[in-house]
Each structure stands twice: as structure tokens, then as C-alpha cells.
C-alpha positions in Angstrom: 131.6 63.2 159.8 133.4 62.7 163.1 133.7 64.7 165.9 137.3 65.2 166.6 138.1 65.6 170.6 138.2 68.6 172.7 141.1 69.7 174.2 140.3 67.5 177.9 143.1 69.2 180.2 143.0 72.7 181.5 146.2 75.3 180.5 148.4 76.3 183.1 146.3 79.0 185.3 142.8 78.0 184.7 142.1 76.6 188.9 138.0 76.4 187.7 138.2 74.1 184.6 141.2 71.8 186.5 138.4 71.6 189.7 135.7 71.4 187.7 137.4 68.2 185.5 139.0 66.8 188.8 135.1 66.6 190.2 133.7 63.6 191.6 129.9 63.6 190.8 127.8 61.0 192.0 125.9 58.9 189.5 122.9 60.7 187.5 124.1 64.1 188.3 125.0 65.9 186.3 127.5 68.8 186.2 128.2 71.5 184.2 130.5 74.4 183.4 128.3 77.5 182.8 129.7 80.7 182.2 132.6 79.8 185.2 130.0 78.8 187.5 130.0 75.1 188.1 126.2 74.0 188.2 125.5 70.1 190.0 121.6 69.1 188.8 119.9 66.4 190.3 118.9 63.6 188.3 115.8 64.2 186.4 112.0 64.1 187.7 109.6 61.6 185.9 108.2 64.9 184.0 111.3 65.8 182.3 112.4 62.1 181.3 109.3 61.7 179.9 109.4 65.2 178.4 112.4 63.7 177.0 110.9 60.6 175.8 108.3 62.4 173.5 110.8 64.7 172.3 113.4 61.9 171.1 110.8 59.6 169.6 109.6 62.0 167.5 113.2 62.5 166.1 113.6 58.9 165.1 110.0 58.4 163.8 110.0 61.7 162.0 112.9 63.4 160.8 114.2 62.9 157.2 117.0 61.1 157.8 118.8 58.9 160.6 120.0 60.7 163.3 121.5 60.1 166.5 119.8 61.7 169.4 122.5 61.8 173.1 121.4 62.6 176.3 124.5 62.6 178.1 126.8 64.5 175.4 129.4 66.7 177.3 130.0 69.7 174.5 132.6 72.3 175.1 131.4 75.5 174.2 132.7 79.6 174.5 130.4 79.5 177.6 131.9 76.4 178.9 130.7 72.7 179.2 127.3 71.8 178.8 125.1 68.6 178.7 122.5 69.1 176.6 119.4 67.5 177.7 119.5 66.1 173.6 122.0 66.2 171.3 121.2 65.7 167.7 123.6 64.5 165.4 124.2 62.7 162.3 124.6 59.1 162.4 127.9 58.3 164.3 129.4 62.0 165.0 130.2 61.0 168.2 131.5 57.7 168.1 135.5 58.2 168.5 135.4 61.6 170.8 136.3 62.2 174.0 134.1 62.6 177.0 133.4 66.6 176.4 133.4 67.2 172.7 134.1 70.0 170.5 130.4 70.9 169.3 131.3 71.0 165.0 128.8 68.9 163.0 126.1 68.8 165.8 122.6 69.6 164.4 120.1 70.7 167.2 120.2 71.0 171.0 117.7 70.7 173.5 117.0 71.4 176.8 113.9 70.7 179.1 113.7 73.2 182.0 114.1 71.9 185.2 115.5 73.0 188.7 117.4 76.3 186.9 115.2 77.6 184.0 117.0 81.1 183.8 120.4 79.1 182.9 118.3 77.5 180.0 116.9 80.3 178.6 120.0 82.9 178.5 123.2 81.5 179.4 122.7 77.9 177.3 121.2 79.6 174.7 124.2 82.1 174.3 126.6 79.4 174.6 125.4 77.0 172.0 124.8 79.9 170.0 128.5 81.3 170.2 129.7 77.3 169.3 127.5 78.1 166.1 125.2 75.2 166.7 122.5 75.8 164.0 119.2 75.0 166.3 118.6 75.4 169.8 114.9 73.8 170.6 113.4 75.1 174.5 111.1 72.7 175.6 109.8 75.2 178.6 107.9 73.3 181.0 107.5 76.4 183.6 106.1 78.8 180.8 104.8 75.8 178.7 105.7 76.7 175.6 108.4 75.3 173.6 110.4 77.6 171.2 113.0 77.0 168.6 116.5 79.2 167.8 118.0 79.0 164.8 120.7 81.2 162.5 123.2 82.0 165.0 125.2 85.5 164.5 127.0 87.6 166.4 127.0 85.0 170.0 122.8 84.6 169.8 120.3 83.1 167.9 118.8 85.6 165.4 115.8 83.4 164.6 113.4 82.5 167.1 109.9 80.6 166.7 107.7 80.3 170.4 104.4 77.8 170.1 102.5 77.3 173.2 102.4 73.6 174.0 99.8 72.0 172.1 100.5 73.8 168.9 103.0 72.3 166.2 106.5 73.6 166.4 108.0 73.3 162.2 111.2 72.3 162.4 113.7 73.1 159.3 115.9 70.7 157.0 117.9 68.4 157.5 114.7 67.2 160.2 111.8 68.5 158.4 108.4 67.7 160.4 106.4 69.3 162.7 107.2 68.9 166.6 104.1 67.5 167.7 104.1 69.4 171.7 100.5 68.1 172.6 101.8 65.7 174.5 104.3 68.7 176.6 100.8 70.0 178.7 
């Protein structure tokens, strides 16, 4: 399945979504639209790419089928636009979409927390949520823990599993392994 493209121009009114479009961002920043406050991160610490790193290598060696794992996904969601830290996805989803991307078919977000924990844990999780995207995995460096959403209803996740790290974190089908988040302390 292919994603088809977002809408990628604002309506007539919306002065936050034209400025936030019309931004010039300097390279490996990265900005987002989160619940009409327009966030600019810093490119990531050594910690979180690596955090990163463990995470997506254990979806390629490990799920049950091929996936595609992005980390620079733009997704347009009720809550705005978001770059996931990882966006799962089968095999090609992505391949004839625009930069932000309606969020249909995706499989699993993640995020790492980083300079703005809070907007990870609430506002993120309510957003991907509300797009219907099925899991939302929390890799919580702060609180080191990691914790998995799934079965969105209703603009949240309704299902929620919390390991600390070091403890395996069961992922459902279609990936089907336990998240090995040893390697998280």
C-alpha cells in the first residue's frame, strides 16, 4: 500500500501552518507543528541516535516481516505535523508521498525523549493516537522505561504496557518479538 500525499498548502486563513510551511530550518533541525505551537529541536545527542540505533536494528533483525523503519517522516496528524523519531511502515509506504504525509497504513511510531519530554508523552501520544496509528512505542530516557500504546479510541491510546529498561517490552503482530531495552540503561 502507498501512502497518498497530504494536503501540502495551508487554506485561506490558517497564518500558523503557511509560517510554519514557509520556515527555513537549518540542517538537522528539526521542526514541528504541535498542537499550533511550532517546536525547532536541535539535532540529536550521541544518546538518542544511538538509542535510535538499537531500537531500529532490532526491527530489521527481528520483526516478522520486512519493514521500513524512517527517521525523518514528516506525518500530518489532528495535532499537527510531527517527525517521528521512527516510522514503521510496510515495505515502500512511503515511496511516492510528499514531504509531510497523511499517516494511513503506518504501523508503529516512536519517539526517544530528548530536550521536551512532556511533548512526547502527552501531546505526541494524543496526536498519533487521534490519526489512528495502531502503536505508539516511548523509549523514555529521563524516567528509563520504555512503554508501548496500542488500540487507539476515542483521541488516546487505550492500551498501554510500561517495562523499566532492562526488561523485555512484547511487541504485537505484524512485528512479533520482544523489544530487547537492555541496551536503553
Amino acid at each position: 500500500m502507498v501512502a497518498t500525499p497530504a494536503v501540502e498548502h495551508p487554506l485561506p486563513g490558517d497564518d500558523l501552518l503557511r509560517a510554519f510551511l514557509e520556515l527555513d530550518t537549518p540542517a538537522g533541525f528539526k521542526t514541528e507543528l504541535i498542537e499550533g505551537e511550532i517546536v525547532v529541536r536541535p539535532p540529536p545527542d550521541g544518546s538518542h541516535e544511538t538509542a535510535f540505533a538499537l531500537v531500529n536494528r532490532q526491527f530489521m533483525r527481528h520483526a516478522a516481516l520486512d519493514l521500513d523503519l524512517s527517521g525523518t517522516k514528516g506525518l500530518v496528524t489532528p495535532g499537527g505535523r510531527f517527525i517521528p523519531d521512527g516510522t514503521v511502515s510496510p515495505v515502500r509506504h512511503f515511496e511516492s508521498s510528499e514531504s509531510w504525509a497523511d499517516p494511513a497504513g503506518v504501523l508503529l511510531v516512536f519517539e526517544i525523549t530528548s530536550t521536551n519530554p512532556g511533548k512526547d508523552r502527552a501531546a505526541k501520544r494524543l496526536g498519533y493516537a487521534a490519526a489512528g496509528i495502531p502503536c505508539y512505542l516511548l523509549i523514555d530516557r529521563d524516567e528509563a522505561h520504555a512503554t508501548l500504546c496500542t488500540d487507539p479510541a476515542g483521541g488516546d491510546y487505550t492500551a498501554h504496557v510500561e517495562v523499566p529498561f532492562g526488561k523485555p517490552l512484547d511487541l504485537p503482530a505484524p512485528f512479533s518479538f520482544p523489544l530487547d531495552t537492555a541496551a536503553l540503561r
